[in-house]
N, C-alpha and C positions, 0 to 999 in steps of 0.2 A: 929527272931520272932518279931513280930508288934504287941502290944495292945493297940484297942483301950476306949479311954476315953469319957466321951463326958455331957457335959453339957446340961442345957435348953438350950440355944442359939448354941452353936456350937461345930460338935465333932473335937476330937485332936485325932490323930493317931502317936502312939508313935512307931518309927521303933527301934527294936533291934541292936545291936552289929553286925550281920550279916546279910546281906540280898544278897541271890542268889538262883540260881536256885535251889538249895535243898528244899529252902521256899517259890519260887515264888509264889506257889498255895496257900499259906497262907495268903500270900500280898496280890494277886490279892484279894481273898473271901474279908479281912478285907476292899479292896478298894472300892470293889465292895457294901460292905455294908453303905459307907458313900458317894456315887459317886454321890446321886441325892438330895445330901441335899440341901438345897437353900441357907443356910448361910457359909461362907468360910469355908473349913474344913480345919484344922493346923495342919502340919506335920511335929514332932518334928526329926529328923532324927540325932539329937546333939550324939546319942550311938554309931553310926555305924564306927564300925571301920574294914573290911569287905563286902564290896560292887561287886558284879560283872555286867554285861552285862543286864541279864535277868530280874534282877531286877528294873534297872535302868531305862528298857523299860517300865515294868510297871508301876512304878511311874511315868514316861511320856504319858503314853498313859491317864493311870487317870487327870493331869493336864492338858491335851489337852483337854479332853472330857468335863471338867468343863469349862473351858475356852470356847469353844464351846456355850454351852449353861449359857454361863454368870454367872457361879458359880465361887466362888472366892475358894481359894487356899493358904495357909499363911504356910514360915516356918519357927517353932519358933524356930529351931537351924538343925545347921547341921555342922557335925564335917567336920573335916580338912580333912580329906580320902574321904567324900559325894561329898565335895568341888572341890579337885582334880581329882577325875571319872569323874565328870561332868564335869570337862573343857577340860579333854583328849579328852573325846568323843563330846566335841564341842555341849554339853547338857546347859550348861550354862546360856544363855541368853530363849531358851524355857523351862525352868525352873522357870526364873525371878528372878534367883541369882546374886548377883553383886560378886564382888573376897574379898567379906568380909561380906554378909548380914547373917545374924544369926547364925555366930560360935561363938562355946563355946567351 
C-alpha cells in the first residue's frame, strides 16, 4: 500500500512494505495523483520489503514521465530489497540510485 503525504511545497509518497501487482492499481492512482507536480515529488520507498516486476514498472514509468517534462523526483530512502530489484533488473541507474543512495 503507498500513502501519500504532501506538504505546501512538495508531496512525499510513502511506498508500503509491498508493492506488486496485487496493488499496482493503487500505485499507479497515488502516482498518477502527484505526476504533474512541478516541485520534485519524494518517494520514500525505505518500507518495502516485497517488490515485484509490475510495480517497479510503474515507479519507472512515473520517473521517466517526470523527467520528461523536467519535474524532479527525490528518494528519501529505499530499503535493501528496493535496492536489489533495481539492480537485477538493471533499473538502477534510470532510477538515479547509486548502490547506496537512500537506504535505511
Amino acid at each position: 500500500m503507498a500513502k501519500k503525504t504532501e506538504s505546501a511545497a512538495s508531496p512525499t509518497l510513502e511506498l508500503g512494505e509491498h508493492q506488486s501487482i496485487r496493488n499496482v492499481g493503487e500505485l499507479h492512482h497515488r502516482l498518477m495523483e502527484v505526476a504533474s507536480h512541478p516541485d520534485p515529488v519524494a518517494i520514500d520507498a525505505g518500507s518495502i520489503t516485497k517488490v515485484d516486476t509490475a510495480a517497479m514498472q510503474a515507479l519507472l514509468a512515473f520517473v521517466l514521465e517526470r523527467r520528461r517534462h523536467d519535474h524532479g523526483t527525490v528518494w528519501t530512502a529505499t530499503s535493501e530489497r528496493f535496492q536489489r530489484v533495481a539492480a537485477g533488473l538493471g533499473l538502477g541507474d534510470a532510477f538515479g540510485l547509486t548502490p547506496t543512495a537512500g537506504r535505511e
